[in-house]
C-alpha positions in Angstrom: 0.0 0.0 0.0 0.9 3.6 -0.9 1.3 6.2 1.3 2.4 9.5 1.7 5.9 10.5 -0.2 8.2 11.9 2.4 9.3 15.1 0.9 6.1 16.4 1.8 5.7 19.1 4.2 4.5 18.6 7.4 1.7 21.5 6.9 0.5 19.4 3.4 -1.6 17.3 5.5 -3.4 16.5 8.9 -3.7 13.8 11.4 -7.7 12.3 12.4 -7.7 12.5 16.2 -5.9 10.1 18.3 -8.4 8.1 20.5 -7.0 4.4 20.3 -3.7 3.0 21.8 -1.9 -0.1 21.9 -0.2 -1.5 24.9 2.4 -4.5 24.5 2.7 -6.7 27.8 3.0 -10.4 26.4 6.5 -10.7 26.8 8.8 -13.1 28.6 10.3 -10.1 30.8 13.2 -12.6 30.4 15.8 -9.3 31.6 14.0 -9.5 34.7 14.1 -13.4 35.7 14.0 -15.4 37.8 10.8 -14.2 39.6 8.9 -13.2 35.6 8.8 -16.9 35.1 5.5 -16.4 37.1 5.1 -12.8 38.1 4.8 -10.4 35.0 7.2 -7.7 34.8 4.2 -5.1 34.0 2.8 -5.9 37.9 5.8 -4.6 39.3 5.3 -2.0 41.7 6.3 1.9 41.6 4.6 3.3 44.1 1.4 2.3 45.0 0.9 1.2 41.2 2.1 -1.6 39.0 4.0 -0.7 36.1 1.4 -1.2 33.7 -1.3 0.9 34.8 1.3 3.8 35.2 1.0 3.3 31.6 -3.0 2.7 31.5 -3.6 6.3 33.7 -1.2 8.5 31.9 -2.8 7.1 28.6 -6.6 8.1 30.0 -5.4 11.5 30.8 -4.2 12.0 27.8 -7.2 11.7 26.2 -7.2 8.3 25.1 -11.0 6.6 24.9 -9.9 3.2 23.4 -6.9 0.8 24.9 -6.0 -2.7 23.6 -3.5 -4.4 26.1 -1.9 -7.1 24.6 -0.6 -10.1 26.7 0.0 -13.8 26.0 -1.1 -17.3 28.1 0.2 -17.3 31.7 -0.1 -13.4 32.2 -3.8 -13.7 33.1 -3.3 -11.5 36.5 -2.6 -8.2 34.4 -6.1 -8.7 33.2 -7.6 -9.7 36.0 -5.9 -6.8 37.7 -7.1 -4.3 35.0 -10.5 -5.6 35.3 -10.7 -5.0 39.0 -9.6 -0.9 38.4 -12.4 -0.3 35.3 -14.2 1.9 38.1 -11.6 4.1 37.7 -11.1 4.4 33.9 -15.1 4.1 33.5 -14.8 6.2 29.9 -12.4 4.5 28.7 -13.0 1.3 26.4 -10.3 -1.7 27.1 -9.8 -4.7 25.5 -7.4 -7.5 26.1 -6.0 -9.9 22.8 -3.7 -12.6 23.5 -0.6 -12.8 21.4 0.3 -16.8 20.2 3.9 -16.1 21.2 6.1 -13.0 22.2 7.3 -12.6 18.8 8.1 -8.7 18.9 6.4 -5.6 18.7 5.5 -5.6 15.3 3.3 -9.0 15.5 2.0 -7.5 19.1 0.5 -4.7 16.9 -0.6 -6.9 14.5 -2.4 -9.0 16.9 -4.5 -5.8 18.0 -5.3 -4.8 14.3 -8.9 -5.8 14.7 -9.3 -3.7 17.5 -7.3 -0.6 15.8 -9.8 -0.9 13.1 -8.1 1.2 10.6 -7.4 4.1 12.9 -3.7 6.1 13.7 -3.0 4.7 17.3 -0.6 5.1 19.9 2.3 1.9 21.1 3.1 2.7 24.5 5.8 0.3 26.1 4.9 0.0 29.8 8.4 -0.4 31.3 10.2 3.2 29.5 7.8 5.7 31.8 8.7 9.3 31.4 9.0 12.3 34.6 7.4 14.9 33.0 4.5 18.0 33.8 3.4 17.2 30.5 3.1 12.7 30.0 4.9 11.1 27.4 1.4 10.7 25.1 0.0 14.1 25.4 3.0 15.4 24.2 3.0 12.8 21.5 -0.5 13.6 20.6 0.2 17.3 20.6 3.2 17.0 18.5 1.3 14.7 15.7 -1.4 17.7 15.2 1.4 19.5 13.0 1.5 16.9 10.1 0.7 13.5 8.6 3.0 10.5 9.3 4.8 8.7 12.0 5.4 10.1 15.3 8.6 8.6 17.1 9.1 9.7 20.1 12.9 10.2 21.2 14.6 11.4 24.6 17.9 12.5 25.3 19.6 9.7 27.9 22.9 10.7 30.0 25.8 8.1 29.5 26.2 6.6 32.3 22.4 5.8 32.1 21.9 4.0 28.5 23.3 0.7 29.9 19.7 0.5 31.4 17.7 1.2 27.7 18.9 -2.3 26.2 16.1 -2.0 23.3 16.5 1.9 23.0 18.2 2.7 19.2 19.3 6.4 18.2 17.4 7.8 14.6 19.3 8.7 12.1 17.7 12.1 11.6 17.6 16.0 10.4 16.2 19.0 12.4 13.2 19.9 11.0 10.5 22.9 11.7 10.0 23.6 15.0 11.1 21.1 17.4 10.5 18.2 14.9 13.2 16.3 13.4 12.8 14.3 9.9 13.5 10.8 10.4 16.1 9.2 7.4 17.1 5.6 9.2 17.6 3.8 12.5 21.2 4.3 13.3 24.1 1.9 14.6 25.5 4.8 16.5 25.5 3.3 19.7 27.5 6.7 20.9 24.1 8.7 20.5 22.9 10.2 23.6 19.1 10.7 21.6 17.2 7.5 21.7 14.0 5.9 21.2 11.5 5.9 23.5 8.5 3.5 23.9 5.7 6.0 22.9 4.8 5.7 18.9 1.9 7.3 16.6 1.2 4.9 13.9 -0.5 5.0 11.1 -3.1 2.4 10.7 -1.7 1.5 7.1 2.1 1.0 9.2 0.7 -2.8 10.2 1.0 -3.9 6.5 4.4 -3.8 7.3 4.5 -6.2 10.5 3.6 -9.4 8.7 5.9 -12.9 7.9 8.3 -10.8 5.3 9.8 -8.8 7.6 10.5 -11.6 10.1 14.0 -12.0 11.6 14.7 -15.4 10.9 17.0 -15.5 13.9 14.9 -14.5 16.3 11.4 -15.2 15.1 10.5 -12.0 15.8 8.9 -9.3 13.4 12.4 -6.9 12.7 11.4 -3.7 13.5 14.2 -2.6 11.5 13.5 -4.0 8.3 9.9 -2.5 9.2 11.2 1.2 9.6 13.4 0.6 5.8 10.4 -0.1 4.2 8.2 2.7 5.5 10.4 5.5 5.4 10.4 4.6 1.5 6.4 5.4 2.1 5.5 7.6 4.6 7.2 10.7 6.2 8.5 9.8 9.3 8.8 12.4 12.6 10.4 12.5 15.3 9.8 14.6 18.6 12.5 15.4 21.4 10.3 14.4 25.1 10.9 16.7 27.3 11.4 15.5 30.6 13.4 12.7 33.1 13.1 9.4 30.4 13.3 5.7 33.1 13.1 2.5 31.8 12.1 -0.3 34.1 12.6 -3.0 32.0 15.9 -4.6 33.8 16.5 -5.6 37.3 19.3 -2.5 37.4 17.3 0.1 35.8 14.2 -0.6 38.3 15.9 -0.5 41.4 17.9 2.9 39.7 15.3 4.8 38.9 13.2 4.1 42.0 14.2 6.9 43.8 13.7 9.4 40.9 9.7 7.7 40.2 8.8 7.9 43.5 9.9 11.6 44.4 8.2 12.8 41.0 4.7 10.8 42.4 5.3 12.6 45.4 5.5 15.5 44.0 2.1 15.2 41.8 0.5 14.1 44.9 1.4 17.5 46.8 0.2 19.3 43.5 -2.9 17.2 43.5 
């Protein structure tokens, strides 16, 4: 499928409002073993909250109506949990799809596709949580208004703190207008203090691109990599700086580092609250 050419300017076009996100939790959390082999990762606790629903509130108050959380056999309790706190999120619609196998973020996505139904939606990875007045998604969502494509979001990490983003890759990319940048690769520049962070717009059209061909036959998994070489040949491709502390949670060492810095920015919120 055709999409947008990439020399186009941001102002050519518009994105439909954002309602609908994705939320990836049906992996093997197999940086965090022994005790994920039966206690997900995503029920962690920072705070008085499990990772996940970290996630789950900051996307509500961004404005998102629909969430699809996807998860695999064995991680029944971050449903069951989720169920339990609907009270809470009472406008907002969730569903829960079960992936056959962790095989990567792309075939997470694509096992939510009947749920996106054709809409531009929002990945949010629940272990990369960002400190922020402003969340992670809201300023994705604000950031998207500006033009039609794909939204990446990217932080700046200190060096002594990217041992703790193991998935995190640098773009290789141009400044654009504004604050946006124009996004021309994924980059092998493991020096690069601006990474990837786990909040994503997609286009609807993007999960043509998630299916058996662009399968790492290594790993199994869908290669985001050769994903992103095919779509930057068809749709423009954005970036946005976050601004704000970026913590991922994702390893044993990162969780117990960025404790300290999670629970003094809750504080915080609370005393604004």
């Amino acid at each position: 499928m055709m999409g947008k050419t990439i020399g186009m300017s941001i102002k050519d076009a518009r994105m439909e409002e954002i309602e609908t996100a994705v939320v990836p939790a049906a992996g093997y959390g197999s940086r965090m073993r022994p005790l994920t082999t039966l206690f997900p990762k995503e029920m962690f606790s920072l705070g008085s909250l499990p990772v996940i629903e970290h996630t789950i509130a900051e996307l509500v108050s961004s404005g998102i109506k629909r969430i699809c959380v996807v998860i695999r056999k064995g991680k029944e309790v971050i449903k069951e949990y989720l169920d339990s706190r609907r009270s809470l999120y009472e406008k907002s619609e969730f569903e829960f799809v079960y992936q056959k196998a962790p095989l990567g973020l792309g075939d997470a996505l694509r096992t939510a596709k009947d749920f996106i139904r054709g809409t531009s939606f929002v990945m949010a990875i629940p272990d990369q949580i960002l400190l922020s007045e402003r969340s992670a998604t809201r300023q994705m969502l604000d950031a998207c208004k500006s033009g039609y494509g794909i939204w990446n979001s990217m932080v700046t990490i200190p060096k002594e703190e990217r041992k703790f983003f193991k998935g995190s890759r640098p773009f290789e990319c141009k400044k654009s207008e504004g604050e946006f940048y124009l996004i021309e690769d994924i980059s092998t520049n493991e020096t690069s203090s601006m990474r990837g962070f786990g909040r994503t717009v997609f286009l609807p059209e993007a999960l043509e691109y998630m299916t058996e061909e662009f399968i790492n036959r290594e790993t199994g998994e869908i290669d985001f990599f050769k994903t992103y070489q095919a779509l930057k040949n068809q749709f423009p491709l954005y970036g946005i700086l976050l601004k704000g502390k970026p913590c991922d949670v994702g390893t044993w060492k990162g969780y117990y580092f960025y404790q300290k810095s999670i629970l003094q920015h809750l504080c915080q919120k609370e005393k604004i609250a």
